[in-house]
C-alpha angles and dihedrals in degrees: 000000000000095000100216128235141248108321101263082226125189113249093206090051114124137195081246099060080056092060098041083051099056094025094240099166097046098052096016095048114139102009112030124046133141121260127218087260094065094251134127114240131192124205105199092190091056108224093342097070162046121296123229121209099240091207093053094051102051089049092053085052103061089040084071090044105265102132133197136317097048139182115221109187120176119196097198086074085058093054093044088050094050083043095052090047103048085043093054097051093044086056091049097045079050092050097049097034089246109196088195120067127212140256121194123207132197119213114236094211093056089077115345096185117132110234092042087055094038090054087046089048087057104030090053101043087095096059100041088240111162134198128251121223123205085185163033096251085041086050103048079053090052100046096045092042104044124074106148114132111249097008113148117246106207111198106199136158133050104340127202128171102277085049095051090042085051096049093040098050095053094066082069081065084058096263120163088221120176116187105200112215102221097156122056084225085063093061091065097039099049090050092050082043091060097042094054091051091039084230136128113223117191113236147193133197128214114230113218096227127210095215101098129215133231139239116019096325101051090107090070079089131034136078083301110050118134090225132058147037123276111225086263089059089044091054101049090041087056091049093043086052089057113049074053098055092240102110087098092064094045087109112151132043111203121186122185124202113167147345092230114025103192093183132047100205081073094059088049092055095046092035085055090050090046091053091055092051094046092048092049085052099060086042086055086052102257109149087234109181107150128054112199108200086189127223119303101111097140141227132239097223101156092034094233099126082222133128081249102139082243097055140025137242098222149027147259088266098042085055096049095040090054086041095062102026087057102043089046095050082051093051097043106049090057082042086243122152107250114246136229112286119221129180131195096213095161093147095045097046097038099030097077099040097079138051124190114216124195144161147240129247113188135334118234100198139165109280105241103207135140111251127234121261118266120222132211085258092064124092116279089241090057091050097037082057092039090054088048097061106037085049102055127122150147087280098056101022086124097043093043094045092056087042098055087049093048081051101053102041075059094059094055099045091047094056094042073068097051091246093121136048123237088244093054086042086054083044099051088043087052085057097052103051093048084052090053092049093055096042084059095052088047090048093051079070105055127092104212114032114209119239098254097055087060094090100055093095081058101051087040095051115131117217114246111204117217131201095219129092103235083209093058109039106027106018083162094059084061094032112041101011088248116181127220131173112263126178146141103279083210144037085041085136087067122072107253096226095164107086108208147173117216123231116183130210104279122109088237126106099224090058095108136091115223097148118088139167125276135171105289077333143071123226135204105236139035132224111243132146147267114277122241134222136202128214088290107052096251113138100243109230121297110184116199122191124217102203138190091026093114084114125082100329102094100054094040097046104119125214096249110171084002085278096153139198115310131236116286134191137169118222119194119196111244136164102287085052103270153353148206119253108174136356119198116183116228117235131303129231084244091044089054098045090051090056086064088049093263119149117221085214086045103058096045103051090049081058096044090055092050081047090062092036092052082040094059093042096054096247096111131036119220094250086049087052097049088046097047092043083044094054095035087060099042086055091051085060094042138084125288092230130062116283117217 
């Protein structure tokens, strides 16, 4: 490995170019910026707190243990995102003369862990917010975690009989519990269900809409949607109410149109045809008194303020005020009063509260060394790369660069023959890079860059080596092409001059990141910088973030490689600055095995016996046995992912 030298740093670089390069304002703001000391900060109270140095804090947390990846959750980001959205709809409902209120609801299967709900629970007890379940394991979470007095109760997702007793019987807690009929099979069992009980449930439908969403989730909504009732549905559910007696407690209609609604122009078209239905369902005599616009509030995740499907083209407020001007137009034009509004906002309540920090490993980059020089003996592809290189300028950087490459698919080509040795293939590659390095100098210089030198970042790109399993901590980054804002936490206010894509520690192919956020665009490598090494060699720490990725990630992360969960760990501002509210310890070697059905015991024992067995035959001594039982054990205790 060449060890590199000293950055060749730029001395105008700012902490603000930082900023402008990763986007940081547009996707950070108001929680994340750079501070003059090159370090990310977070402000989990958004614009009304104190500000922690992301960099400092990470260091003061392994020095208690707690290794790399970690999960750094803060729970005051939770509270200042519940804050924003309630204030944004009281404003509305103040704007529009809104006779309803809101109540807001968190899905539980946008993050189930335990301290996150149980946060929510409390954050949220002021403004009467409530939880949605999509299932039996979500709703047996909802009903033991929430208490508040009028918090709504939203039962979702595929319903049996165990499901609707359960549902119904919690309203005798006192649970505002609301069971939404989304399957025509559903109509007929949640009325058996409270015959059998003697007991009246309130109930909601969702209404299939055929407004349809954008981006990958714009199938949530249409004519093939997996969820919902067609108008045909609608009508035959409100008949088959009635001859039970139950149309009185049809209270609440819920749509549903995207996990991610980048533009807002979508939700006011879905939000005109709900109110229709709503109102046709009061006109039908259903005792409707709440209106669920679903989930579907967006992200900025690349920071553009576009309708991007990474991004969005409008705000919290924009989104409230739409939400009540177009539900009131609706009400009051079929002189109707205007229901409760609830939203299901679990990304844009849970996406901003964690950061996932991790490290890197090692740097696999272009060698940037000078060739040899090539003689008149050596082969004409060898010299005709040779002149190339040592003839390139500003003048014939286009027409060198596709000659180099012309050059070098030759010499592949020419090997595969058998025309050139292994050692003149190494030779002409050497070229080739060293001709690359200095296209890319000359091209630094240029004002316009043609298009096909566009992709030399990309050629160029060194391979940063994560310790993080892409399966595990991000799954939608590999499923869906998610993007999410990555950059160093420290050294932003050094130019990154190194351009990198980023593989992480499973044996898969597709374990790598080599899509980032752009500006309305995604690019395929991202600026770092140039690793450093100490006396001996040994890269000194680069911590990279992974930020935004509170939602979803977490529950669907797979043990790929047996790679578990991370560290995690909440931290709540306090007085002296911060402290530390809950640990939880990632998963250990023996956790992970026991999830594929692996004994710790087992497994020892069958060593120890090949121990013995090595021991009889001569290939092992005693000392080397002890040693190899004594550091199997101590793994099946440790981490999943490398130590320092």
């Amino acid at each position: 490995m060449t060890v590199p030298t000293a950055d060749p740093v730029g001395t105008a670089w700012t902490i603000e170019d930082s900023e402008q390069l990763y986007r940081v304002p547009g996707w950070g703001d108001p929680y994340f910026s750079i501070n003059s000391a090159g370090h990310l900060t977070v402000s989990p109270q958004g614009d009304r707190g104190s500000i922690l140095d992301l960099y400092e804090l990470v260091q003061s947390l392994r020095q208690r243990s707690l290794n790399l990846p970690l999960l750094i959750r803060f729970p005051d980001i939770l509270e200042d995102r519940i804050d924003r959205l309630n204030s944004a709809f009281k404003k509305a409902i103040g704007r529009y003369n809104y006779k309803g209120t809101y109540r807001g609801v968190f899905p539980v299967k946008c993050n189930q862990q335990r301290h996150l709900v149980e946060s929510y629970v409390k954050f949220a007890d002021r403004y009467h917010f409530g939880l949605e379940a999509g299932s039996k394991p979500e709703l047996m979470i909802a009903m033991a975690a929430l208490n508040a007095p009028g918090a709504l109760l939203i039962c979702n997702g595929y319903k049996d009989s165990e499901y609707l007793e359960k549902a119904i019987l919690a309203r005798r807690l006192g649970k505002n519990c609301i069971i939404v009929l989304e399957q025509m099979e559903e109509v007929s069992e949640v009325i058996a269900v409270s015959q059998r009980l003697g007991l009246r449930p309130v109930l909601g439908v969702r209404a299939k809409l055929s407004t349809k969403g954008e981006g990958r989730w714009g199938i949530s909504a249409g004519d093939r949607a997996k969820f919902g009732l067609t108008a045909v549905e609608i009508i035959r559910a409100v008949e088959m109410l009635r001859e039970a007696g139950l149309l009185s407690e049809l209270q609440l209609l819920h749509f549903h149109i995207g996990s991610q609604i980048s533009s807002i122009k979508v939700l006011k078209d879905a939000l005109r045809e709900a109110g229709r239905v709503y109102v046709e369902l009061a006109q039908l005599g259903a005792d409707m008194k709440y209106l669920d616009v679903g989930g579907g509030l967006a992200v900025d995740y690349d920071g553009s303020k576009s309708n991007f499907y990474a991004s969005k083209n409008y705000n919290i407020q924009n989104y409230a005020n739409d939400v009540v001007a177009e539900i009131k137009d609706c009400c009051e034009a079929a002189k109707l009063p205007v229901p409760t509004l609830i939203s299901e906002s679990g990304r844009a309540l849970a996406s901003h509260q964690s950061v996932l920090i991790f490290d890197v490993l090692s740097v696999s980059q272009v060698p940037r060394v000078t060739p040899a020089k090539v003689g008149p003996e050596d082969p004409p592809l060898l010299r005709n790369l040779s002149e190339t290189y040592e003839g390139l300028s500003l003048e014939n950087v286009l027409e060198a660069y596709n000659d180099v490459t012309h050059f070098k698919e030759q010499a592949v080509s020419t090997f595969n023959l058998g025309y050139l040795s292994l050692k003149d293939r190494a030779r002409a590659e050497q070229i080739y890079w060293a001709a690359l390095w200095k296209i890319r100098d000359l091209v630094k210089q240029l004002e316009h860059v043609p298009d096909d030198l566009e992709e030399l970042d990309q050629v160029m790109s060194s391979i940063y080596y994560m310790n993080l399993s892409l399966f595990q901590s991000a799954p939608d980054m590999w499923a869906i092409d998610q993007l999410f804002p990555i950059l160093p936490i420290h050294r932003l206010d050094e130019e990154p001059v190194e351009r990198g894509t980023l593989a992480d520690l499973t044996c898969d192919s597709d374990g790598k990141i080599d899509r980032f956020i752009d500006l309305r665009d995604v690019k395929s490598v991202l600026e770092l910088h140039t690793p450093r090494y100490d006396q001996q060699g040994e890269m000194e720490p680069y911590f990279l973030g992974m930020f935004l990725a509170g939602a979803y990630q977490e529950i669907m992360g797979n043990l790929h490689n047996l790679f578990g969960d991370t560290n995690a760990v909440h931290i709540r501002l306090s007085q002296q600055g911060y402290h530390i509210e809950h640990v939880v310890k990632g998963d250990t070697i023996q956790e992970v095995l026991g999830y594929v059905q692996y004994g710790a015991a087992d497994l020892v024992e069958s060593v120890r016996i090949q121990t013995e067995e090595a021991l009889e035959k001569g290939l092992i001594t005693l000392q080397e046995s002890q040693l190899l039982l004594q550091s199997y054990e101590r793994s099946l205790a440790s981490y999943t992912y490398l130590s320092p």
